[in-house]
Structures are given as C-alpha cells and as structure tokens.
N, C-alpha and C positions, 0 to 999 in steps of 0.2 A: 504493500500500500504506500503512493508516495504522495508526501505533506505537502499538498498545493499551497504556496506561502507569496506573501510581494514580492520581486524580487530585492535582494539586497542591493543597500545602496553601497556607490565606488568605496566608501570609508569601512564597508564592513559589517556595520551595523543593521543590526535584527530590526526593523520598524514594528510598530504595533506598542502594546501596552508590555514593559516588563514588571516583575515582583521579587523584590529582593527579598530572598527565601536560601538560607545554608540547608542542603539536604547532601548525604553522604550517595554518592554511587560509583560506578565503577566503568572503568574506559579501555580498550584495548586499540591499540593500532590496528589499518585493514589495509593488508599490501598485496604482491602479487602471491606470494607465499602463503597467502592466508592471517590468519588473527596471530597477533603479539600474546606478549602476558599483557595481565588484567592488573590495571594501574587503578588506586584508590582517589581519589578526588571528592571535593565539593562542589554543589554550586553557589554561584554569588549571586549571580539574576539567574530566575526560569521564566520560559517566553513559551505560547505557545506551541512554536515550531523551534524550540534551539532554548539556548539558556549561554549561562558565563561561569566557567567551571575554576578552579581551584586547584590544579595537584604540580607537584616537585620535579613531575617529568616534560621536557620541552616538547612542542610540535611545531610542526611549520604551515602555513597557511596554505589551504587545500587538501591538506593529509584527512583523510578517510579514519573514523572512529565508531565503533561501535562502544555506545551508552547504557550502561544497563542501573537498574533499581530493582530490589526484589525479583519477580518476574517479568517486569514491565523490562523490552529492548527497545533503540532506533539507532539505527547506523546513519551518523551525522556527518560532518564535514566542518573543517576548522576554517571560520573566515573571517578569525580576527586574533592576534595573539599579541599578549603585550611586550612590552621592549624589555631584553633580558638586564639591561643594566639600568633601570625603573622600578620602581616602586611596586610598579604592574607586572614584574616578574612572576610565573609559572601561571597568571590568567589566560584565558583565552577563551571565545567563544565558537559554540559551533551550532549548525544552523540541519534540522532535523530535514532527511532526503528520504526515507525510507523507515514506515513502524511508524508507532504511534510515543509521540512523548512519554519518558518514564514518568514525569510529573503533572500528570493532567489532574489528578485527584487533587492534589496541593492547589493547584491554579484553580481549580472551583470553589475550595476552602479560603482561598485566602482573597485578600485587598490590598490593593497598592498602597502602602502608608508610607507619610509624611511625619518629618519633626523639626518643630520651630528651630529658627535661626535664633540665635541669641545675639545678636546686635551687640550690645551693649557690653555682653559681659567677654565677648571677643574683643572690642574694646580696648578693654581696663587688661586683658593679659598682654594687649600687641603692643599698649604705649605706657611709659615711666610714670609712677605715680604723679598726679599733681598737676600732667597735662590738662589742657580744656575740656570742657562737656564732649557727650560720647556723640552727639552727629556734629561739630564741628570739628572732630577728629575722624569720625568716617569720611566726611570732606575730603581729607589727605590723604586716605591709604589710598595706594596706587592701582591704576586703571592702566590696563594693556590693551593694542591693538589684539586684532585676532582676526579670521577668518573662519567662518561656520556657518554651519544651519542654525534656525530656528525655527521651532514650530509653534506656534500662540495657539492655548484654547482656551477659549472663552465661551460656555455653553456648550451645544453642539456646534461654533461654528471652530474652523481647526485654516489660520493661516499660516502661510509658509513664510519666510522671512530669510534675515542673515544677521550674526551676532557679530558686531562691530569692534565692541570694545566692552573690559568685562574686569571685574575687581571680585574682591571675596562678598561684595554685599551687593551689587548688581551688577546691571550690562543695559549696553544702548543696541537697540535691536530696530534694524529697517527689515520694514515689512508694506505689502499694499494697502492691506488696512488700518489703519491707525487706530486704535481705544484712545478713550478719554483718560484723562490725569485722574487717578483714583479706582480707576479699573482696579478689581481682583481677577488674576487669570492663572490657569497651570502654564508653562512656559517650558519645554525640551532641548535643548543644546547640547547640539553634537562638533565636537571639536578634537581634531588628533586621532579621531577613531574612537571617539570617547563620547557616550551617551550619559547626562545629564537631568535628570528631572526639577522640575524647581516649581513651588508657586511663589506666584512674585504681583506686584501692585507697580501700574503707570505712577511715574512721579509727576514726569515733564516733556514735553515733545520737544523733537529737532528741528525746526523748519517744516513742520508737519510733514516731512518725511521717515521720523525716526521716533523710537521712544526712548527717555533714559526708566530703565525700570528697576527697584528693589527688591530684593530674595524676602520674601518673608517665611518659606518653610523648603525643606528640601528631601527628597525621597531617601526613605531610610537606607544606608548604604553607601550613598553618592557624595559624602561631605569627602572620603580619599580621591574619590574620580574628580572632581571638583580642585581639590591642591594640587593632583599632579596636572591638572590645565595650567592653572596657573606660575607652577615652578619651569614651565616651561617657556613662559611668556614673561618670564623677570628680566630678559634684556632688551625686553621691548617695549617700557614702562611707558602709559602715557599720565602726565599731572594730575589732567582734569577731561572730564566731556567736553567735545566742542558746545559750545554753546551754556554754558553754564559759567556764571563767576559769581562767587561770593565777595560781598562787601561787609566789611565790619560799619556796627553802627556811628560808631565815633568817626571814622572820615564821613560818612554823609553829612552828622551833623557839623561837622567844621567845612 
C-alpha cells in the first residue's frame, strides 16, 4: 500500500500538520543486499506520512529504511538529515513510501501543543542586572536577515509568505495578504530545512507590504529548532526592522 502524500518540498520538509511526540521504534537500513541490523531510535515529530527520528547511527538523504513499532511496519525514505557537526546531529526525517505509519494510533490521540514564550523572563537571563525594562530591551536583541517560507493561519484561511528577518521574539514576514496590527494567528517557518511552529500577534506593518510580528507561544519541541536558526544567522545580525525606530521621550520633549 503506498502513502499518497504532497509532494515534498526542495528543503525536505514533510508539509501538513506535525506533533511533537518521543515514541521508541526501530529502523533498519534497505539496500541491495537486503535489511541491515535493527537500529533503536526515537521520534521527535510524527506526521502522518513520515515523522523526525532520533538514533546514534548516521544516514544519508534518500537511503531507504524500514520503521517499525510493535507490529505496526513502513518502509520510509530519508529526506532530510541534520548537519553532523550541529546540534541537529543523528536527526533526521523520513517520509512514509510504503505500509501504513507505525504511529497513527498516537496521531488520533494526540494535539499539537503549544507553550508560552516567556518574554520577559528570557529577558532578565540575556541582559546584566539593572539594565532597562524588559521591551525596551527586546528592542535591542538582535534581528537577522534570512531567507524562508512562511505560512500564516488565520482561521481557515492559510497564506503563503516569506520570513524576512527574524530575532528570538519575532520576525517581519511578506506575504499577499496582510492582517491587521493585533491579529492573533498560528505562523510556520521553514528555514535551513528546519520547520518551525509559532503562534504569534501583528504588531506593525511595513509599507503594507510586510508585517513585523511577535512569538507569543511556540510548538512544544521547536524552542532547539528555533536556536539553531538562529546560531546560524549571528553573522548576519540586523539592528533593527526596516521601518521601525524608537525615540526616547526626553528628546521629543527637548
């Protein structure tokens, strides 16, 4: 039986809804010789055609795997593996060709869950005691170019975009349709080969081209996928958003 799915897009990445879910199963290599040994693994996300696994032993992208869980099999294929000298070392995901997902039962049990950003108390660990209040110091932490997707959902409607530029607390995201300033919306970023969940709030537009938007919760799991975006985009700091400047009140009034 083969798992009609989207196709994958160029980065790798499984499209659809993931669930970060740790379940133990087990992988063997498929060559021409036949099935390897049987290597132990977790997963990190399960999808319902693939998932993002966890074990000690390397693959290469397109290598053929048979997946198993209890008696549930799918002989999958690897189309995304992380970089061995990263943080993302012995990840990788593979995308279900053949059988039925070993984790569908988990996938109708479970919900994609979220958990607040703490603002504020990320903060008070990144700067010296004593510094200014906590958003005239989120002002400052640093804003990187980037180059991405973006997917805005708002209700049922689901637009496409690109992520411009991106800090630990948000990102300016061009897209065709614009939300209003105050919008609550789920927000996806794929960046590096790296998929991202986020619910996040319009702050301010660009030239009604763009939004600057803020993270207010993030898919349980995604706060490491999230740091190594970023550690990779620290020689490419940008100050500030275009289009945004803060004034302190004391120049106005002088």
């Amino acid at each position: 039986m083969e798992c009609k799915i989207n196709p994958v897009a160029e980065n790798g990445l499984l499209s659809g809804k993931l669930v970060h879910l740790a379940l133990p199963v087990r992988w063997s290599l498929i060559g021409r010789e036949g099935r390897g040994p049987a290597e132990l693994a977790c997963t990190y996300d399960i999808h319902p055609r693939g998932a993002r696994l966890l074990s000690s032993r390397a693959v290469n992208m397109g290598d053929m795997v048979l997946v198993e869980r209890g008696r549930n099999k799918a002989i999958c294929q690897v189309v995304w593996a992380g970089d061995a000298a990263s943080a993302l070392r012995g990840q990788f995901t593979v995308q279900c060709v053949e059988g039925k997902s070993p984790w569908d039962e988990e996938l109708r049990q479970m919900q994609e869950q979220y958990q607040p950003i703490d603002l504020d108390n990320l903060e008070r660990r990144a700067l010296p005691r004593g510094f200014g209040g906590a958003e005239s110091n989120r002002r400052r932490r640093p804003r990187y170019h980037v180059e991405g997707l973006a997917q805005v959902i708002d209700g049922v409607q689901r637009v496409e975009g690109e992520v411009q530029q991106i800090s630990e607390f948000g990102a300016r995201i061009a897209a065709t349709e614009i939300l209003r300033p105050g919008t609550d919306f789920r927000l996806t970023l794929n960046m590096f080969d790296i998929s991202v969940a986020l619910k996040a709030q319009v702050k301010y537009l660009v030239n009604n081209l763009g939004m600057g938007v803020e993270f207010r919760e993030i898919r349980r799991g995604d706060r490491p996928m999230l740091s190594y975006v970023l550690s990779r985009l620290r020689s490419r700091k940008v100050q500030e958003f275009v289009g945004v400047e803060v004034i302190p009140l004391a120049s106005v009034a002088g």
